[in-house]
Structures are given as structure tokens and as C-alpha cells.
N, C-alpha and C positions, 0 to 999 in steps of 0.2 A: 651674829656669831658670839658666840660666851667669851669672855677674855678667862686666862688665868686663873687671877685673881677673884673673880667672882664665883667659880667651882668651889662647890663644898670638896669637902675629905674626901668623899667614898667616890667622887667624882672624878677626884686627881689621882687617887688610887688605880680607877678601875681603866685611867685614861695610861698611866705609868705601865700596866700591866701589859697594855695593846701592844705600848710600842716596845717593851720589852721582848714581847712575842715575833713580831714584826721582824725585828732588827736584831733578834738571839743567832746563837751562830747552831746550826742545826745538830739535834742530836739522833745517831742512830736508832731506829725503831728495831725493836726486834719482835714481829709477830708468834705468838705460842701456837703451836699447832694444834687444834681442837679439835674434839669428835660430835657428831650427835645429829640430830636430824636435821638440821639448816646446815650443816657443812655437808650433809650428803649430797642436800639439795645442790649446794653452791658448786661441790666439784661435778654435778653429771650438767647444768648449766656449764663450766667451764669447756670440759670434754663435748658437749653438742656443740658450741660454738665454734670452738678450736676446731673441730671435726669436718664442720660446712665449711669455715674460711678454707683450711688445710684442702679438702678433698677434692670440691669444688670445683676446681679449673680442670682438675683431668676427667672429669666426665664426659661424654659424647652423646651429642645426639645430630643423628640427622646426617651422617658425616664430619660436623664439624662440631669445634669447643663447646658445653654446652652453657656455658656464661664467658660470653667475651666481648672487651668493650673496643672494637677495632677502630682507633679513632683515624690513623691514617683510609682507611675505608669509609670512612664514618657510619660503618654499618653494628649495631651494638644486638650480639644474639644472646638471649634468652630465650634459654632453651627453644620451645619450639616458635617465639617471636623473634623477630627480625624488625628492630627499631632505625629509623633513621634520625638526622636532626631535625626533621620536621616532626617528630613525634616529641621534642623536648614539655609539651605541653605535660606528659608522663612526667616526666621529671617532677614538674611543679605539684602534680594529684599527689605524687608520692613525699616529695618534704612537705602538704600540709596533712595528712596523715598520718606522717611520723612526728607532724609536732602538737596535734590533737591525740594521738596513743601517750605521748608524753604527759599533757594534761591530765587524761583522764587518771593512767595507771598512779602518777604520784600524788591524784587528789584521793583517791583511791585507798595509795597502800605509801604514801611516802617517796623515799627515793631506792625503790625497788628495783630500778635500775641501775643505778651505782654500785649497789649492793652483788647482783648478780648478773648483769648483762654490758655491764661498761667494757670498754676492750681496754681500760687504762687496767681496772680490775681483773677480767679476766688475764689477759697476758700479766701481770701482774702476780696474781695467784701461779703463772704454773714456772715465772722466774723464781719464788719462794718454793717452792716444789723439789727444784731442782738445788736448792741453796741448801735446802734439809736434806737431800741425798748426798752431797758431799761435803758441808759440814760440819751436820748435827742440828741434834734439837737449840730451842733456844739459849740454852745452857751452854754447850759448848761455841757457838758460835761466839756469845760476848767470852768469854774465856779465848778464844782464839781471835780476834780483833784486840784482845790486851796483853797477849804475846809479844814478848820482840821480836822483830821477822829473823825467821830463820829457815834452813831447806824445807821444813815440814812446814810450817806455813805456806814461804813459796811458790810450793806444790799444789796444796791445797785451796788457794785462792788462784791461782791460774787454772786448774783444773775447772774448777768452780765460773771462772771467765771464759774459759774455753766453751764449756757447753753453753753462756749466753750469748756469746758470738755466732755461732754455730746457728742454734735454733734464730735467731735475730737474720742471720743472714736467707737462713728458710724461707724466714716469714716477708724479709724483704723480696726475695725472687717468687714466693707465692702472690703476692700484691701485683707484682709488672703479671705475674702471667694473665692475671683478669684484662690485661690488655695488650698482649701480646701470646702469639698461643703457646702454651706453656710447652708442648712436649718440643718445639723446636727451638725455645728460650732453653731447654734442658740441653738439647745438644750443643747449642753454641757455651754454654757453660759450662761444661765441660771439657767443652775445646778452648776454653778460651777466646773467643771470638766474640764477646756480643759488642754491640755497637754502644756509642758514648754515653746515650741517652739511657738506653736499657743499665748499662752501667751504673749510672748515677740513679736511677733509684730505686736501685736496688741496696745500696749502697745506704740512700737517706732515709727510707725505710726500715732496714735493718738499725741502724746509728739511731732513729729515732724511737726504736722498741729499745733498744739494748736501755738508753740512757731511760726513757723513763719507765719502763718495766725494773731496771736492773738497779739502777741509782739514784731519780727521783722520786720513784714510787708514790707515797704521800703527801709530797711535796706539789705534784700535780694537784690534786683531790683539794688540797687546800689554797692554794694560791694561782693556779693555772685555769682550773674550771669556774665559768660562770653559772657553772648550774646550783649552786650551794648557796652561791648570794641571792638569786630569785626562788628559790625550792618556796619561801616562807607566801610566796602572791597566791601558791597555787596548795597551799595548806590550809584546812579549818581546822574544826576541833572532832569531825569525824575521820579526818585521815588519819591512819593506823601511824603508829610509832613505835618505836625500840625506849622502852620506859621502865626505871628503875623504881618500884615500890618504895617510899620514902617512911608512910606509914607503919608498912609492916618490917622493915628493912631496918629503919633507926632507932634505938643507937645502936649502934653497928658494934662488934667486938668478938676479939678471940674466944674462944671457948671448946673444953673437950665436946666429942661427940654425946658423949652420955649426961653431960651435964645440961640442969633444965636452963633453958635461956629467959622462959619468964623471972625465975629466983633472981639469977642476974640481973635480970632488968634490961637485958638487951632483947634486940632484935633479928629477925631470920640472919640478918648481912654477920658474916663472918670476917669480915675484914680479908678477906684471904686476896685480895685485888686479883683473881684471874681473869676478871672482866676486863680489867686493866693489861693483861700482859696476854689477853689471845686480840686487844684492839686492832687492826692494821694503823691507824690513825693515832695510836697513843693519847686516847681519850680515856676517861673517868665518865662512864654512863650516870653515873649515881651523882656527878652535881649538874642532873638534867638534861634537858635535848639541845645540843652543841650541831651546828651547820658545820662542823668536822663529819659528824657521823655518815657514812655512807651508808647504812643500815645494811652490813652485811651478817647480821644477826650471828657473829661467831660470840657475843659476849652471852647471847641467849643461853648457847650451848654449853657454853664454861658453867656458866651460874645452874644451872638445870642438873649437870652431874655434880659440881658440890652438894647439892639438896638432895638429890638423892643418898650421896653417901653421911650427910648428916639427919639421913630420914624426915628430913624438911620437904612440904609441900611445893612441886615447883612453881614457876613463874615470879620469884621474883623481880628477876627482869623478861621482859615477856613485851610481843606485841598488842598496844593498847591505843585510847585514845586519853583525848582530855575530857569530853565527855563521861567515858567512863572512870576516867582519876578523879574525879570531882563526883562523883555518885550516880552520875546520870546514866541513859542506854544514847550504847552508838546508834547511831542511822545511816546505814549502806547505800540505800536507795533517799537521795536526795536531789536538790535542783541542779548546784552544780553536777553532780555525777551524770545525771539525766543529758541534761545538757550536753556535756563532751560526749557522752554516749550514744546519742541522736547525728549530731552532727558528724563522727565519726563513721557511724552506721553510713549515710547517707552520701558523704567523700567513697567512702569507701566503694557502695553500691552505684555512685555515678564514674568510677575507675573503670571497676569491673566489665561494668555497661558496654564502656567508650572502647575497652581494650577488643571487648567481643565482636562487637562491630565495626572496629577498624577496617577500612578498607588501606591495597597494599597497591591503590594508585593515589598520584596526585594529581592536578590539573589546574595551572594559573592562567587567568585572560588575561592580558595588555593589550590595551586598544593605544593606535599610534594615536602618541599625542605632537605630530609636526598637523596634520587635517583632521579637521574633525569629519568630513564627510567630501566625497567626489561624485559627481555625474558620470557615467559615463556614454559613451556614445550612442547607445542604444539608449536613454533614455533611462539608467538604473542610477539607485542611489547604493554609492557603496561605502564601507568601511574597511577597513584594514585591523589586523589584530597579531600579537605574538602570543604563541599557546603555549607554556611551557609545562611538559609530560615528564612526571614523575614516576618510573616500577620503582616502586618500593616488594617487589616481591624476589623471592630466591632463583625465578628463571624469566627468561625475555618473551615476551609474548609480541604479538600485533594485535593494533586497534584497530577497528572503525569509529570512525568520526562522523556524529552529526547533528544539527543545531533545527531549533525549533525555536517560536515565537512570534511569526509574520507571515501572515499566508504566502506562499509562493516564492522564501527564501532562497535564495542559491547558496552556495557554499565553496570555492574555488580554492584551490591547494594545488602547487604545485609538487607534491609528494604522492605518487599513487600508490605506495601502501608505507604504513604507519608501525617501523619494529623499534621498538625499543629495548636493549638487554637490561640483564639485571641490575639493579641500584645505577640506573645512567638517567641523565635529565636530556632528556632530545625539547630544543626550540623548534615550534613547526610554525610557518606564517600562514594566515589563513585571511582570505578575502569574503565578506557577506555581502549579496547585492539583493536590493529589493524592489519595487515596483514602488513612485514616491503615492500613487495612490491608497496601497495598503498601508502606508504610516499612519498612526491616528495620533500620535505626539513628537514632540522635535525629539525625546529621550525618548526611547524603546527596549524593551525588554525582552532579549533574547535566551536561550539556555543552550549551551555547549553539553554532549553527552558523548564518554568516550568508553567505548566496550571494547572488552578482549575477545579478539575473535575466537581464540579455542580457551577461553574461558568465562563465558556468558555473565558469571554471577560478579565477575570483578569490573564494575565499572563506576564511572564518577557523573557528576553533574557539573556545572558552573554556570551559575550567571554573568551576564555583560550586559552592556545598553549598545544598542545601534541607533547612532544620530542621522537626522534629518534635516530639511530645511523647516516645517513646521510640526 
């Protein structure tokens, strides 16, 4: 480790600066509201998202919710699946897919999801939404936080808390309803009746949009996400970026529109910081690519209508590479991209596979382990087993049961027929006896096969070993 003492200047400076940053006492951000084609993009991204969370629960299918995660039941419906927790194997297909889409798209295009698909971002965006409905563009809000407080203020910022409450509390009873069903979470909340549970989080849900939607906004984005400190493993020099033209940009300086900026001696950059004041982040694009940035490309859109209205060429700031800042051509199709791209395809199509061919029985063997094997009177070798029957399906059916593997097998059960209801686990014991001359090893290999009688195509298989004397 460096002592002190042995750090040059620009070392001590740049280390003064950190913990300055660090340990400063936070100052309001106030984001400018931008127009232009990436804000289009960003709010019909907000509005789909908002839209699917929001709507979501009250859908129907089939009779019932058609996303509900019923964990007291432990039965979880999508839509027309019906997952159990022996299906959590899904679970795992799905967080490594979501974390090879996460490779691929930020090797790709950066952190394009931060930018427009975050929910710290999204909910985020539509608490400033609603801040500039009641009070005002960025202008009057710093003008009204430097007020004395008085009724009009008062007013104004509770009005203002009032509707982040409100929606905060939506969104927390939208969340319980994904697992609990929502239209009679609706009734008991309005009667006042929901149970403790439901209570609390709905509660901590709503508390934990309010505070960082409403109050730490970018305070998350920078100190709470670990996505910004490793973005750089999963960056080369062909992932797109949010990049300010330094070249064609500096020296930077005021100047009328009419006036020629080569005479000057300046550059496109006007100085006019609106890249600076539509930031959410309160960064300065133009001293380089900051792990601040969430690249929600609103400084694109600032910079792109100043140049217009200075007849300036756009793209100053613009999505680029390093490749391309450096003279060179990007390259879209390369090994990393390939790469996440293959193995994503292939997660994805071994999902897909597994989901189609699900079957909605299960079937475990237990062979007792107090004997391994009994003679019995007759002269048979038998075994003993516990069979435990899973329907994973939405009604009860009956099985037949029956095992193959040994010529002239028996199969004894004391159960002469086989129902199991819906999402129930029935233990059935089952006895196999064979002939010790058909064994041809002391372990044998038998197969358990169990069909629905009125529904031929749902059935399972299992193996077991049936022991002998040799």
C-alpha cells in the first residue's frame, strides 16, 4: 500500500477529492425536463413497464389470477402454467438468463438498462413526473425549496407528498397482490381488515418506493448499486457509450448564434451546461465517461436541440465507442457478443424445451432401508418401497400403476385404486416380489410407470434397483 507521503500532488489531490465526494453533505439534484427522441423512448419504456407491473394482477385466466405467486398453496400460476416448488429448477433457467441478457445487452450498448428499464429509474422518472405537476419546471422548484416555509409552500409540498404516498402505497398493495389475489386483497382494504402480514408489506414496499423513488433517487444509482462498480468487466472498446466530442466541442464558449465560432476560435460546445442541468445524476458528460452515468441519454437530447437552434450539426454528444473516438470502425458482431449470444440462445431454447415438455406428475421411489431384501414363504424374493405421487396438475385424476424389469414381477399394494387431488402428495407403499431365479445380479433394475387413467398422455417413469441374494 502507498503511504502518504510517497503520493505525488495530483495523487493527493485526486485522493482529497474522493473523500470529499464521499463524506460531502448531499446537495439537491434538480433534473431539467427534456424533449427529443430518447425521452420519447424513455417515457413509453416507463409507461410499458408501469403498465405490466400496474395491470398485471388483475388479469384472468382460466378462472383464476393470471400471475399469482400463492405461496401458502405453494402453487405459483402463470398464466396458463401452474408451477410447483418442485419446479424451482425454473427459477435457476431464469436468473441465468437474466444474467447472460444482462451481459450481453451492456457489452452491447452499455448500461442500457439503467438508463431505461431500471425500476429504481423507472419509478423514479414518474415521482419527477408528478414533482413537475405540482411544483414546476426546474426553476421554480429551486425558487420554492429557498423560500421560507409558509402556507403556500406548506401546501405545496404536502400536496406534492400526498400524491407520493398515494401512488407508493398503490404500488405497495400492487406487489402483495402477485401473491395474494388481488381482487380480494382489494376488498379487505377497503374494509380495513387485511391480516398483519399483508399489512407489513404493503407498507414496506410502498416506504421503500416512497424513500428511494421520492428522496434518494440518485443516491441509490451511486452508492447503493453494485451494478456501476463492475459495468467496466463487461465493457470494451465496441460497447456503445454516451460521449461528449472533445475534439470538435473544445474550446468551448459563449457565443451569439450568428456569430462564426471558427473566427472565435471556439468550438461547437456553447457552454450553455444543459447537458449538465437535464443530468438525473448531476454529472458533466463532457469531462468523460463517469460510472455515475446511467446512460439515460437525456443530455443527448439537450445537446441535439441547442444545435439545432444554433444551426450546428448534431451529435455532439451522441452514442459512440472508443473505437470510433480514436478513428477506428466499431464492430457489432464480435467474440464477446457472439459468445453471450450463443449461450443465451441456447439457456434460453433448453427453457423453453423443458417448460413444453413438463410433465404435471411427479413420482419418488424409497426403497426401505431397515431390509434390504425378505424371502417369503412361497419362496419369492421381495422388496418393500415408499412411492411418493405428485399431481402437479389443476384437477385430481387416478393412476394405474405398474413396474417392469424382471420377468414375472409381482407388484402388491394395498390401495386398489390410485386418486390423488389436485397439488396433493399421496405416499403409497408398494411391495415387488420375484422369482430368486430370474435375478441375474444382487442390484437390479427395475422401472416404476404411473398413468392417468382418464388421461393416457400424463404419465411418469422412475427407476429403482430391486435387491437380491446374488
Amino acid at each position: 500500500m502507498t503511504s502518504p507521503a510517497t503520493k505525488g500532488p495530483r495523487q493527493r489531490q485526486a485522493d482529497e477529492q474522493l473523500e470529499q465526494s464521499l463524506y460531502a453533505k448531499r446537495e439537491k439534484i434538480y433534473p431539467r425536463e427534456v424533449h427529443g427522441l430518447y425521452a420519447r423512448l424513455r417515457t413509453a419504456g416507463v409507461l410499458g413497464l408501469l403498465g405490466i407491473f400496474y395491470l398485471t394482477p388483475w388479469l384472468r385466466w382460466n378462472g383464476h389470477q393470471a400471475v399469482l405467486l400463492d405461496l401458502p398453496a405453494r402453487k405459483f400460476h402463470i398464466f396458463g402454467l401452474t408451477l410447483w416448488p418442485q419446479d424451482f429448477i425454473y427459477l435457476a433457467f431464469l436468473l441465468i438468463i437474466a444474467g447472460l441478457a444482462l451481459f450481453f445487452f451492456t457489452a452491447l450498448a452499455g448500461r442500457i438498462w439503467c438508463g431505461y428499464a431500471c425500476p429504481q429509474t423507472v419509478w423514479t422518472e414518474a415521482f419527477l413526473w408528478m414533482e413537475r405537476r405540482v411544483e414546476g419546471d426546474r426553476m421554480h422548484q429551486q425558487k420554492l425549496d429557498a423560500m421560507p416555509i409558509n402556507a403556500k409552500k406548506l401546501r405545496i409540498k404536502a400536496t406534492k407528498h400526498a400524491l407520493w404516498i398515494l401512488f407508493s402505497i398503490w404500488t405497495g398493495f400492487t406487489f402483495v397482490g402477485y401473491f395474494a389475489p388481488i381482487i380480494e386483497l382489494g376488498q379487505r382494504l377497503t374494509q380495513f381488515s387485511l391480516g398483519p402480514w399483508e399489512s407489513f408489506w404493503v407498507v414496506f414496499y410502498g416506504f421503500a418506493t416512497y424513500g428511494n423513488a421520492g428522496w434518494m433517487r440518485e443516491q441509490v444509482c451511486l452508492y447503493m448499486c453494485p451494478y456501476a462498480r463492475f459495468q467496466s468487466a463487461m465493457f470494451d472498446k465496441d460497447t456503445l457509450i454516451i460521449s461528449y466530442l472533445p475534439e470538435r466541442g473544445e474550446p468551448r464558449g459563449s457565443r451569439r448564434r450568428s456569430a462564426d465560432s471558427r473566427e472565435l476560435g471556439l468550438g461547437d460546445c456553447i457552454d450553455c451546461t444543459l447537458c449538465v442541468q437535464v443530468c438525473p445524476t448531476g454529472i458533466d458528460i463532457r469531462n468523460g465517461l463517469q460510472y455515475e452515468c446511467i446512460a439515460c441519454s437525456a443530455c443527448i437530447d439537450a445537446c441535439d436541440d441547442v444545435m439545432d437552434k444554433m444551426e450546428y450539426a448534431r451529435g455532439l454528444i451522441k452514442y459512440t465507442t472508443q473505437h470510433e473516438m480514436t478513428g477506428g470502425k466499431t464492430r457489432i458482431l464480435r467474440p464477446r457478443i457472439v459468445v453471450y449470444a450463443v449461450f443465451l440462445l441456447v439457456i434460453m431454447g433448453i427453457f423453453a424445451y423443458s417448460i413444453e415438455t413438463r410433465t404435471a406428475l411427479g413420482l419418488d421411489v424409497i426403497r426401505d432401508r431397515n431390509r434390504l431384501y425378505r424371502e417369503t414363504d412361497e419362496g419369492l424374493i421381495e422388496n418393500v418401497y415408499i412411492l411418493k405421487i405428485l399431481n402437479m396438475d389443476e384437477v385430481a385424476h387416478r393412476y394405474t400403476l405398474s413396474v417392469a424389469g424382471i420377468p414375472g414381477l409381482e407388484l402388491r399394494t394395498d390401495m386398489k385404486e390410485i386418486e390423488v387431488m389436485a397439488g396433493d402428495v399421496m405416499e403409497l407403499p408398494v411391495r415387488l416380489r420375484a422369482d430368486e431365479a430370474q435375478l441375474t445380479a444382487r442390484s437390479n433394475k427395475v422401472v416404476f410407470e404411473l398413468v392417468a387413467s382418464d388421461k393416457p398422455e400424463l404419465s411418469v417413469q422412475e427407476e429403482a434397483r430391486f435387491l437380491g441374494p446374488r
